[in-house]
PDB file with one MODEL, atoms N, CA, C and O in Angstrom:
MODEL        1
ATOM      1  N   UNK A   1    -104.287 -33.095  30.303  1.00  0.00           N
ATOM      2  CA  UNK A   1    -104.820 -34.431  30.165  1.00  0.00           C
ATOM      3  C   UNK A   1    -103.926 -35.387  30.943  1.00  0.00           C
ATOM      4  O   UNK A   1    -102.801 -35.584  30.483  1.00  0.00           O
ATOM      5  N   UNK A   2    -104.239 -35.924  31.920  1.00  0.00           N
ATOM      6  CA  UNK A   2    -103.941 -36.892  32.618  1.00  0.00           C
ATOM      7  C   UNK A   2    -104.085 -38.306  32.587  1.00  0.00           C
ATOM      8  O   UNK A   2    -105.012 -38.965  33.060  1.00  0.00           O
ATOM      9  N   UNK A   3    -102.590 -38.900  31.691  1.00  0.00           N
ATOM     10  CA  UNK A   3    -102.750 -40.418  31.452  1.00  0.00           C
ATOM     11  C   UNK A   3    -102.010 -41.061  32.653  1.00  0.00           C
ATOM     12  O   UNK A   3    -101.105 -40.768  33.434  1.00  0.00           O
ATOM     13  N   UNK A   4    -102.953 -42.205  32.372  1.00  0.00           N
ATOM     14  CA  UNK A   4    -102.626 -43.776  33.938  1.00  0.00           C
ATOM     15  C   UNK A   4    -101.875 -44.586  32.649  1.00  0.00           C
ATOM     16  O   UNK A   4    -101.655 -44.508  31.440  1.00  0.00           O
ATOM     17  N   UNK A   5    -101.607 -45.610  34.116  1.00  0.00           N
ATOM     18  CA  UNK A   5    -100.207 -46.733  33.462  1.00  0.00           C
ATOM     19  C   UNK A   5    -100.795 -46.927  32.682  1.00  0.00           C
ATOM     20  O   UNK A   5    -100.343 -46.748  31.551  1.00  0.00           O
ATOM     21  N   UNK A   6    -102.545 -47.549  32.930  1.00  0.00           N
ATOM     22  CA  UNK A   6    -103.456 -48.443  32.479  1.00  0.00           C
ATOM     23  C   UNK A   6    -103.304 -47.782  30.525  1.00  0.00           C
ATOM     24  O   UNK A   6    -102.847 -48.467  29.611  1.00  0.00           O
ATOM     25  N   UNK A   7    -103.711 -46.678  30.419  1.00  0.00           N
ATOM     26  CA  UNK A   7    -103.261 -45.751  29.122  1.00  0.00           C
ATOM     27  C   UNK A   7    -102.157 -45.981  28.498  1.00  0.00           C
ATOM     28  O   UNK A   7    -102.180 -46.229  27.293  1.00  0.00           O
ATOM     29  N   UNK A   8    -100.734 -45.931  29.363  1.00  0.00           N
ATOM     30  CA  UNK A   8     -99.846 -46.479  28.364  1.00  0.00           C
ATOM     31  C   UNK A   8     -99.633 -48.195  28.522  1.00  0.00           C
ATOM     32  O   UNK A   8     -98.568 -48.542  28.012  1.00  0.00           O
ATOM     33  N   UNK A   9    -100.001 -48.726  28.800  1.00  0.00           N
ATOM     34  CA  UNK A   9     -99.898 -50.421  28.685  1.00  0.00           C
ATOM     35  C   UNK A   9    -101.080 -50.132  27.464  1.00  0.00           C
ATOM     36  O   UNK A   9    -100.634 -49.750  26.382  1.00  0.00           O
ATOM     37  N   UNK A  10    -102.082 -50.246  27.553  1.00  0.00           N
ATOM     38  CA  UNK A  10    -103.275 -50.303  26.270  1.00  0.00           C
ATOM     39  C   UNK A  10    -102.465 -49.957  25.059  1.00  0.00           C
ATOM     40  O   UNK A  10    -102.485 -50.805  24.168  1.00  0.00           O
ATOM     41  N   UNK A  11    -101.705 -48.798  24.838  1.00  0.00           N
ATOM     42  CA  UNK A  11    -101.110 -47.894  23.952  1.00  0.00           C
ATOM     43  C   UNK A  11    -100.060 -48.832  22.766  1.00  0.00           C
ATOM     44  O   UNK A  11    -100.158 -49.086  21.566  1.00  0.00           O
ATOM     45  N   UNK A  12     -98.918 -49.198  23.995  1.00  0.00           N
ATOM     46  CA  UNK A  12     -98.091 -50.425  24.136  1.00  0.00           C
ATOM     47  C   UNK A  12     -98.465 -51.885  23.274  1.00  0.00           C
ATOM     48  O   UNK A  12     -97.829 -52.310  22.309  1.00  0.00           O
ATOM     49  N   UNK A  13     -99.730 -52.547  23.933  1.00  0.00           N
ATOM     50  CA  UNK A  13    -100.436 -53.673  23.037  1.00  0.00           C
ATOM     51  C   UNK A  13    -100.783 -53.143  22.034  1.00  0.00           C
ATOM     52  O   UNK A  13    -100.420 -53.851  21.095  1.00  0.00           O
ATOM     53  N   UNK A  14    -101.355 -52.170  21.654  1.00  0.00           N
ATOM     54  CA  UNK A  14    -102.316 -51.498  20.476  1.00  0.00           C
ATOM     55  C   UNK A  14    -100.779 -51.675  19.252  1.00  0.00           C
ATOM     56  O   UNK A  14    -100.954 -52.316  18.215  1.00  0.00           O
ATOM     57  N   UNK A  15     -99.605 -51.144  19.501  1.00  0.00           N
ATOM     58  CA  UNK A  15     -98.139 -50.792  18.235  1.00  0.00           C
ATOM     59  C   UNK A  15     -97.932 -52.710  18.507  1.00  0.00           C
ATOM     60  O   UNK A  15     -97.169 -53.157  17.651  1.00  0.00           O
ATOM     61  N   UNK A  16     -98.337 -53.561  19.266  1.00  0.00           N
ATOM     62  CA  UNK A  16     -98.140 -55.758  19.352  1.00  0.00           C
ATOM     63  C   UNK A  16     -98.819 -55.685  18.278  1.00  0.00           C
ATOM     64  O   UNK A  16     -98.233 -56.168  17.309  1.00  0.00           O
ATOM     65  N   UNK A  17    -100.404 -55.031  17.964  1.00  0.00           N
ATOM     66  CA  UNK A  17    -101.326 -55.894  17.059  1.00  0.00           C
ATOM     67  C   UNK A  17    -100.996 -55.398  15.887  1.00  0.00           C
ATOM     68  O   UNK A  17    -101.982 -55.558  15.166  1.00  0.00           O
ATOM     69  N   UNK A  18     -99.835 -54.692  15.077  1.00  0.00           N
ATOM     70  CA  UNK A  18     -99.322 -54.307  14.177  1.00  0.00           C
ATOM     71  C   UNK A  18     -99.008 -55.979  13.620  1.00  0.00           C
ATOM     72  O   UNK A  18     -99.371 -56.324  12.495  1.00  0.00           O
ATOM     73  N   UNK A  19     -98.375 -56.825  14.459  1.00  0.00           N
ATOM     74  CA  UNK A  19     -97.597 -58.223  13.934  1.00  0.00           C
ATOM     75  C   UNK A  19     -98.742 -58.994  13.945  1.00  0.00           C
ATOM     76  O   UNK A  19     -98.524 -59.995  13.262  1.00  0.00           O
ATOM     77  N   UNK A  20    -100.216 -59.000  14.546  1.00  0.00           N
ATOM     78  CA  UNK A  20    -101.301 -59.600  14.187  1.00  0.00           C
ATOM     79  C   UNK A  20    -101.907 -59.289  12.426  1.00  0.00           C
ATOM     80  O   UNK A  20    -102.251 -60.055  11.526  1.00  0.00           O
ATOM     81  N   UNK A  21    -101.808 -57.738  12.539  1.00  0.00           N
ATOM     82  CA  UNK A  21    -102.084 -57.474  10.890  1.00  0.00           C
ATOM     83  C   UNK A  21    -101.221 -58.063  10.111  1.00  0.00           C
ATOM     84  O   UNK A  21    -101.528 -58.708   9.109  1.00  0.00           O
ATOM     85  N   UNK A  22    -100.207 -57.896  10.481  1.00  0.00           N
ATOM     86  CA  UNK A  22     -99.387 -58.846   9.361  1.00  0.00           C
ATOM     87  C   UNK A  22     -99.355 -60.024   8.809  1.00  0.00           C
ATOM     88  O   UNK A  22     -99.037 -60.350   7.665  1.00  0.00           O
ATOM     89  N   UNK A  23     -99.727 -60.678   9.753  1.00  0.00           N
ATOM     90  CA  UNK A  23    -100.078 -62.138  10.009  1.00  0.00           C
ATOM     91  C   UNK A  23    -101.211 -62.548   9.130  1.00  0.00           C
ATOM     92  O   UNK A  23    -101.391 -63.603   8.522  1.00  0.00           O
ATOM     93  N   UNK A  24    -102.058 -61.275   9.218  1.00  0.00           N
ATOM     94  CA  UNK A  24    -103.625 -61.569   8.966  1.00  0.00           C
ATOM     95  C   UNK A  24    -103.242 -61.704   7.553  1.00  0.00           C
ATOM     96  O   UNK A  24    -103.586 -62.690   6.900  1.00  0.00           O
ATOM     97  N   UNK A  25    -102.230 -60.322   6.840  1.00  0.00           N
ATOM     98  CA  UNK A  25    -102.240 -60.132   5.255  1.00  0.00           C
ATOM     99  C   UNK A  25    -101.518 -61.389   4.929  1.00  0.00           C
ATOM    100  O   UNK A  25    -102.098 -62.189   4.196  1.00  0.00           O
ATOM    101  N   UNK A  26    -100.192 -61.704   5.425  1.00  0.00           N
ATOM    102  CA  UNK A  26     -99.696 -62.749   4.838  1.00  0.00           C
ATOM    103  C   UNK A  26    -100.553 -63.950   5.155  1.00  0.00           C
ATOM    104  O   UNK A  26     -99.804 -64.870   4.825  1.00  0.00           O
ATOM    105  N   UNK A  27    -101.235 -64.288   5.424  1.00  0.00           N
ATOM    106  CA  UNK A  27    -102.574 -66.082   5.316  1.00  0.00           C
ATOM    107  C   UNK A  27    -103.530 -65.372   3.881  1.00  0.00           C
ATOM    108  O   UNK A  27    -103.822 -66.052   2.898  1.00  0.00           O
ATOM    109  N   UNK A  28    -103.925 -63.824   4.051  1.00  0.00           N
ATOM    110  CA  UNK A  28    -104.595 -63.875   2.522  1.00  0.00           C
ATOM    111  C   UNK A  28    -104.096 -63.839   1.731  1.00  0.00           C
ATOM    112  O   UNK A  28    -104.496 -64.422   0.723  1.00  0.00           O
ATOM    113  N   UNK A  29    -102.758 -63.022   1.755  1.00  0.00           N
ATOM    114  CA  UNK A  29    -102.070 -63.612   0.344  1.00  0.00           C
ATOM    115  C   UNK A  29    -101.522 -64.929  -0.088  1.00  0.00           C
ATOM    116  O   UNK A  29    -101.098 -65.184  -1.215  1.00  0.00           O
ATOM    117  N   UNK A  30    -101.591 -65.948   1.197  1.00  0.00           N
ATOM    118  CA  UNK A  30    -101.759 -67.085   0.779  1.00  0.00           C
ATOM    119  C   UNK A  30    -102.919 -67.888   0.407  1.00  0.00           C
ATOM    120  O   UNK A  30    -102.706 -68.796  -0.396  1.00  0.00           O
ATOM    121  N   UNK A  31    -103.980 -67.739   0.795  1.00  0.00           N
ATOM    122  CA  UNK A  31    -104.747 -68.362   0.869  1.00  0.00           C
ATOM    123  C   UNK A  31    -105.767 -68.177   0.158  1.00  0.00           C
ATOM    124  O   UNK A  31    -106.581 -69.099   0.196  1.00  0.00           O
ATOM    125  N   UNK A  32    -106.079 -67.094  -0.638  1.00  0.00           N
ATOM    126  CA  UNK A  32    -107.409 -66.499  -0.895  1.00  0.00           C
ATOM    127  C   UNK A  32    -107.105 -67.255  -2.351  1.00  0.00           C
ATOM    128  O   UNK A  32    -105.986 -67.740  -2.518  1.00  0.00           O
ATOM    129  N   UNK A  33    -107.858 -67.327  -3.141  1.00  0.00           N
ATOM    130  CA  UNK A  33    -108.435 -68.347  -3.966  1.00  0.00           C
ATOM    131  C   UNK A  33    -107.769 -67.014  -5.415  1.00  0.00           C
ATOM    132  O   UNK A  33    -106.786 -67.139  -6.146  1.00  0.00           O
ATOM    133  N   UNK A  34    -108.744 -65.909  -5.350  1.00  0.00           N
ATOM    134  CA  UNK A  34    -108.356 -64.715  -5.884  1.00  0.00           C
ATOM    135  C   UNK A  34    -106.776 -63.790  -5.616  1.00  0.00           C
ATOM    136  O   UNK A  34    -106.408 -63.023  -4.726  1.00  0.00           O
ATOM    137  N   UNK A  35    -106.107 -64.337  -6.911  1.00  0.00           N
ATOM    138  CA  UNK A  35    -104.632 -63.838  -6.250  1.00  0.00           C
ATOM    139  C   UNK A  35    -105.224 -61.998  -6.309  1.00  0.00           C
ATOM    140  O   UNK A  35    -106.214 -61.472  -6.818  1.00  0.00           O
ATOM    141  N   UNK A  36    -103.878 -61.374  -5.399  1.00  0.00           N
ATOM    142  CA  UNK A  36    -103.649 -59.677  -5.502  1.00  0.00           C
ATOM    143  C   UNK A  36    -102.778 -59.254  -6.100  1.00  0.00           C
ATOM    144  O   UNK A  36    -101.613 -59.638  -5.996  1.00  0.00           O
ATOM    145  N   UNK A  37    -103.227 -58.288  -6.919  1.00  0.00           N
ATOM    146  CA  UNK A  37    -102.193 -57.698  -7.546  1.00  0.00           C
ATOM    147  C   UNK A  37    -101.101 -56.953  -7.097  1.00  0.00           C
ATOM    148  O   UNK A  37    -101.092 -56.706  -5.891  1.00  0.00           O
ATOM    149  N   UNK A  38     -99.916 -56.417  -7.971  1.00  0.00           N
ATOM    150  CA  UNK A  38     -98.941 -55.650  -6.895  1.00  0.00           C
ATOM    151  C   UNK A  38     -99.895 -54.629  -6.037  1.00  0.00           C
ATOM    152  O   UNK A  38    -100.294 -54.542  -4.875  1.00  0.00           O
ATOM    153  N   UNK A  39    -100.018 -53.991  -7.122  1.00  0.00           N
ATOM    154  CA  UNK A  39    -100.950 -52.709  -6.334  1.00  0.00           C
ATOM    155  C   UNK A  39    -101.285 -53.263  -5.020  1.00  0.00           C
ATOM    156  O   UNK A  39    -100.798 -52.909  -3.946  1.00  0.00           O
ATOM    157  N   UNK A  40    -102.224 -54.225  -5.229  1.00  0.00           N
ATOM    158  CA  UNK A  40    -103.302 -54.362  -3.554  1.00  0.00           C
ATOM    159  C   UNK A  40    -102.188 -55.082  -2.949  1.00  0.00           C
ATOM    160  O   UNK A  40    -102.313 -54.960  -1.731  1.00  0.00           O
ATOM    161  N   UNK A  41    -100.978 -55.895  -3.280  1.00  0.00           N
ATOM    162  CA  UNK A  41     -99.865 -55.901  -2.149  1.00  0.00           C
ATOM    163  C   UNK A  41     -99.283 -54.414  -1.780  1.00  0.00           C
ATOM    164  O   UNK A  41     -99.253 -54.125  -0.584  1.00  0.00           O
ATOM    165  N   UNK A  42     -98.877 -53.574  -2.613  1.00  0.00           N
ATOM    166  CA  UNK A  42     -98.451 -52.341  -2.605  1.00  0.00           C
ATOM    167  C   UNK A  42     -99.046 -51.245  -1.264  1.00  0.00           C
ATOM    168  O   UNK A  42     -98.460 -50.601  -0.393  1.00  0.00           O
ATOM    169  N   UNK A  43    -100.272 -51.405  -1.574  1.00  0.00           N
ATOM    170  CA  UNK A  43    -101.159 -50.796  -0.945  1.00  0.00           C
ATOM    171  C   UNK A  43    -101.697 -51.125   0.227  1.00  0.00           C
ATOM    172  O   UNK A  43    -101.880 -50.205   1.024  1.00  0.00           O
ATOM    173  N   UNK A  44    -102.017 -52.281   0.552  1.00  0.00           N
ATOM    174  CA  UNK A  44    -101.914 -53.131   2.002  1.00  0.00           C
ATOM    175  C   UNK A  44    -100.590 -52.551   2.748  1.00  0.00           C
ATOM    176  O   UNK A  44    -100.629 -51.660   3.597  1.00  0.00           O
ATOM    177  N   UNK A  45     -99.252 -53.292   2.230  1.00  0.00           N
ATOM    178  CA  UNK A  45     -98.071 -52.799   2.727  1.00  0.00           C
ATOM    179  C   UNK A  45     -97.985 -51.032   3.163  1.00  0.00           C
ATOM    180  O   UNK A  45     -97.479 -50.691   4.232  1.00  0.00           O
ATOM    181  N   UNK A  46     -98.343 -50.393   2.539  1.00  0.00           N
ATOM    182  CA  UNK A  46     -98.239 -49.139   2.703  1.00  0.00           C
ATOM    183  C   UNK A  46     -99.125 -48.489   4.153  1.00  0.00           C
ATOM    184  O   UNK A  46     -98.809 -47.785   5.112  1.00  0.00           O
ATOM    185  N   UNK A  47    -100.441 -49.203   3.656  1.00  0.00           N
ATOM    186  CA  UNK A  47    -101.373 -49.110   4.862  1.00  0.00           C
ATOM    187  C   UNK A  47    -101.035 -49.610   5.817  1.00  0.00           C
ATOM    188  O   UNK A  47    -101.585 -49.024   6.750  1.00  0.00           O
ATOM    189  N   UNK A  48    -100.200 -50.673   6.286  1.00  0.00           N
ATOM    190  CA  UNK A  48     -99.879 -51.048   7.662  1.00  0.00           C
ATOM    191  C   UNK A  48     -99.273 -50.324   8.248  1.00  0.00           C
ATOM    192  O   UNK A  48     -99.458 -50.103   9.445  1.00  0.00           O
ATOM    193  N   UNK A  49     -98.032 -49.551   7.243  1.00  0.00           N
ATOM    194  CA  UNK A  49     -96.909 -49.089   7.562  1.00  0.00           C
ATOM    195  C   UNK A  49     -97.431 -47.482   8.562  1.00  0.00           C
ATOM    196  O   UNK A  49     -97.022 -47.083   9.652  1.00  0.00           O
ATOM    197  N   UNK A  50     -98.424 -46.914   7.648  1.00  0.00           N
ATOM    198  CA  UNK A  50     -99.041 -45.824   8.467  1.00  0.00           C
ATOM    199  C   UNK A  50     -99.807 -45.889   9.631  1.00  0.00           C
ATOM    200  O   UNK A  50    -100.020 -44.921  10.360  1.00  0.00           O
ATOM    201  N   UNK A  51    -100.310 -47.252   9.851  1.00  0.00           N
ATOM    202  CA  UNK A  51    -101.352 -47.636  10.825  1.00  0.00           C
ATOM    203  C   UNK A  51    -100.621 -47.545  11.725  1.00  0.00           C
ATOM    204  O   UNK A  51    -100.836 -46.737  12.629  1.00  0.00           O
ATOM    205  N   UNK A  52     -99.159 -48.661  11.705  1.00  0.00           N
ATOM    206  CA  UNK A  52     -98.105 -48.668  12.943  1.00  0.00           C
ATOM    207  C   UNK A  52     -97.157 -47.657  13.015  1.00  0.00           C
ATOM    208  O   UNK A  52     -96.443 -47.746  14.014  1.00  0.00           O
ATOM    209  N   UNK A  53     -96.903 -46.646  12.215  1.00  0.00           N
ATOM    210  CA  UNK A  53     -96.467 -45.155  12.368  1.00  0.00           C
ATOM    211  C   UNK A  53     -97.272 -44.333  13.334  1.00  0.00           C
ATOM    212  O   UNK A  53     -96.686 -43.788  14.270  1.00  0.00           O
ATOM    213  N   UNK A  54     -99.150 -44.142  13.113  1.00  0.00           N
ATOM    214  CA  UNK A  54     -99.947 -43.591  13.798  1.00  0.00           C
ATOM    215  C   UNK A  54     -99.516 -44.276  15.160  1.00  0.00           C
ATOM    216  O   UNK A  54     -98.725 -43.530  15.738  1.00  0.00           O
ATOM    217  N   UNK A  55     -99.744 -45.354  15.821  1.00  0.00           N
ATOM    218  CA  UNK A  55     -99.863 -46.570  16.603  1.00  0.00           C
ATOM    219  C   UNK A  55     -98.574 -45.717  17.339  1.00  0.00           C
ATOM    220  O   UNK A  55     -98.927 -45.037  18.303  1.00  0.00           O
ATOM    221  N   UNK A  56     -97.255 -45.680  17.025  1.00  0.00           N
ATOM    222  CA  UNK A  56     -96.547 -45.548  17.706  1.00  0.00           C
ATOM    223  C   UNK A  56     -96.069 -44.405  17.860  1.00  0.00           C
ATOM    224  O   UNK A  56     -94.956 -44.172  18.333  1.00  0.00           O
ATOM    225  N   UNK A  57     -97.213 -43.244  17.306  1.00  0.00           N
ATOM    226  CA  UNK A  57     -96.713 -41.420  17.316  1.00  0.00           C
ATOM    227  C   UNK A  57     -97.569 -41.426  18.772  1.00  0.00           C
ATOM    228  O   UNK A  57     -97.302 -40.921  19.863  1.00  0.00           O
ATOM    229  N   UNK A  58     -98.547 -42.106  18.370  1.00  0.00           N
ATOM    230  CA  UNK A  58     -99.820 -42.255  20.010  1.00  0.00           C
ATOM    231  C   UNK A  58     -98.905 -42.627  21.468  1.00  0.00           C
ATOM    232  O   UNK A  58     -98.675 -42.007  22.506  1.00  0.00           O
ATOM    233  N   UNK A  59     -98.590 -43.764  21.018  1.00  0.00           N
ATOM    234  CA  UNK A  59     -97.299 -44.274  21.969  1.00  0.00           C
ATOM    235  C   UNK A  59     -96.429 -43.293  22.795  1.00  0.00           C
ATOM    236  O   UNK A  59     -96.481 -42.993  23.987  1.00  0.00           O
ATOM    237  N   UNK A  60     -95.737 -42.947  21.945  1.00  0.00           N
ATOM    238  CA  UNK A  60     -95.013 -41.843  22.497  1.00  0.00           C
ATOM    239  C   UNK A  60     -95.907 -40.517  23.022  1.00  0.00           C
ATOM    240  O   UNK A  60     -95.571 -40.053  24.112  1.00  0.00           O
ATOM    241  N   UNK A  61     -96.834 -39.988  22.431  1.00  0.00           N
ATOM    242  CA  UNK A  61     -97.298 -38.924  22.948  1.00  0.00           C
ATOM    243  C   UNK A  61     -97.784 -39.495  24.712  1.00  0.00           C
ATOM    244  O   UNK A  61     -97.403 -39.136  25.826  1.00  0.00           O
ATOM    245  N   UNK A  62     -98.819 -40.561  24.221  1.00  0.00           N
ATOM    246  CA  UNK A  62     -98.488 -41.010  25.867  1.00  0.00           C
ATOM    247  C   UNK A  62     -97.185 -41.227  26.553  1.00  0.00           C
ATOM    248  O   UNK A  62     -97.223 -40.965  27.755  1.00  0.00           O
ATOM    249  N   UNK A  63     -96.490 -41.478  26.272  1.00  0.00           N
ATOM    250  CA  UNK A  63     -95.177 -41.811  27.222  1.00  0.00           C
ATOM    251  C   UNK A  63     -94.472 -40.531  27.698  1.00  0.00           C
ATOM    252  O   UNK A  63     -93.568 -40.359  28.515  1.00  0.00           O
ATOM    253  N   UNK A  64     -95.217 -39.642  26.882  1.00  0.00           N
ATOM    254  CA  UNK A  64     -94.312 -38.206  27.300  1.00  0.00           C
ATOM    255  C   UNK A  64     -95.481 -37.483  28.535  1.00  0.00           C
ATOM    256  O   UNK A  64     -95.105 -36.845  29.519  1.00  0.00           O
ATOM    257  N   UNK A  65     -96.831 -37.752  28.210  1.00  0.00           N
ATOM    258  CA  UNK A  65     -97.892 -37.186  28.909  1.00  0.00           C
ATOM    259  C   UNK A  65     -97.552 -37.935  30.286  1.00  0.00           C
ATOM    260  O   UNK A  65     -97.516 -37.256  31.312  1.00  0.00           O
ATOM    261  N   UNK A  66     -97.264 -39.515  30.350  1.00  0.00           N
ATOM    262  CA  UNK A  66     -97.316 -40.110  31.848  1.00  0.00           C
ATOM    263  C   UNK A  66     -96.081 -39.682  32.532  1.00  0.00           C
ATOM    264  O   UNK A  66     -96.146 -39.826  33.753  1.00  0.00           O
ATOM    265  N   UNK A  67     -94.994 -39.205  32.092  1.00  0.00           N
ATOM    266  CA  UNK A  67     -93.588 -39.001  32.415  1.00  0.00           C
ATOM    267  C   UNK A  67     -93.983 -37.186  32.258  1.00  0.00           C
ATOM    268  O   UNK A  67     -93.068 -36.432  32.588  1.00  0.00           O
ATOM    269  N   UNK A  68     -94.466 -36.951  32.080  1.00  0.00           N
ATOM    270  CA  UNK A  68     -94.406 -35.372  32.316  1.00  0.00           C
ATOM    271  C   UNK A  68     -93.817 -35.018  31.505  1.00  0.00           C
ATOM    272  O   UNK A  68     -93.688 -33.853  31.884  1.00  0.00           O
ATOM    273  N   UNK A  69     -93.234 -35.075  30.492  1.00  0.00           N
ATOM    274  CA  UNK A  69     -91.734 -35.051  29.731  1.00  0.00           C
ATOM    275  C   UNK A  69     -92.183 -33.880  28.866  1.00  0.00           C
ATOM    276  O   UNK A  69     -92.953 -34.020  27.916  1.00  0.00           O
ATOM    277  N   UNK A  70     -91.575 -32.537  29.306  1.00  0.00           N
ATOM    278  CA  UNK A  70     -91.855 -31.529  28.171  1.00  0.00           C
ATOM    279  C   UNK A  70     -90.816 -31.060  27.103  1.00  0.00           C
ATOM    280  O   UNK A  70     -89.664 -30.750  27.406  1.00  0.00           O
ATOM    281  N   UNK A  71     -91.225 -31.036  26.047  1.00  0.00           N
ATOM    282  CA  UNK A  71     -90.264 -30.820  24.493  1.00  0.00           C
ATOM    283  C   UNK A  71     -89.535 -30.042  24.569  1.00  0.00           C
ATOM    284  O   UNK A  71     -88.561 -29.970  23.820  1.00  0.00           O
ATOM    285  N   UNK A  72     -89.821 -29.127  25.613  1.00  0.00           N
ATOM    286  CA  UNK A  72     -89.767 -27.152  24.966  1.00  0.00           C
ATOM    287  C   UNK A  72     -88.590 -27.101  26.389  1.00  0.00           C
ATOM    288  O   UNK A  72     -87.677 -26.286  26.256  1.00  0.00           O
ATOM    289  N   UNK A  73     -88.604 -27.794  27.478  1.00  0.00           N
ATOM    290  CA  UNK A  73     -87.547 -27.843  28.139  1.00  0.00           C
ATOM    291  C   UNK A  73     -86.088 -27.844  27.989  1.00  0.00           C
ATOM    292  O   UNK A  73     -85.714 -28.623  27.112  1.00  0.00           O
ATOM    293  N   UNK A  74     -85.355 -27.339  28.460  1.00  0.00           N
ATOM    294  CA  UNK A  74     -83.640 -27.254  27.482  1.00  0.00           C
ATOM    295  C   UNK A  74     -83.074 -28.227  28.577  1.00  0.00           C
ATOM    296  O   UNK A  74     -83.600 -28.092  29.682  1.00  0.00           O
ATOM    297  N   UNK A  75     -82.203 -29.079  28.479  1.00  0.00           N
ATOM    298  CA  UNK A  75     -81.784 -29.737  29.398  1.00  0.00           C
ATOM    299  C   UNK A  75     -80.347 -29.131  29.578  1.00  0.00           C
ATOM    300  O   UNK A  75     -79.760 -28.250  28.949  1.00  0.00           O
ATOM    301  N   UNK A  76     -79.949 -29.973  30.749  1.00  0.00           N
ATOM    302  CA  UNK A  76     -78.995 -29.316  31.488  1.00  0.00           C
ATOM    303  C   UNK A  76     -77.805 -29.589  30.956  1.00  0.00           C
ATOM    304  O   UNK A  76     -76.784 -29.109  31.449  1.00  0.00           O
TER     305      UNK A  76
ENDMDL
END
């Protein structure tokens, strides 16, 4: 599979809009009329945390695919 820059720049912005979600949760937990309980803070928090874990396992797998970069190589 052959990734372009264009692939890892997209990749790159995609682990930015992690600080947009955040943004998004902290205005509803201000703002929403209906407070959240720990849980649904609990659970939001948790869910971001995996979203931008996934976000940046992607990241890297591209960065190793555009750089050629193989695991199994022993370096010198």
């Amino acid at each position: 599979m052959n990734k372009t820059r264009f692939d890892l720049e997209q990749a790159i912005m995609q682990c930015w809009s992690t600080c947009d979600d955040l943004m998004l949760f902290a205005q509803a937990y201000q703002d929403y009329e209906e407070e959240m309980t720990e849980d649904d803070v609990a659970n939001t928090i948790l869910g971001l945390h995996y979203i931008h874990e996934m976000r940046c396992k992607k990241l890297l797998e591209l960065h190793r695919q555009f750089f050629e970069i193989d695991n199994y190589r022993k370096s010198k």
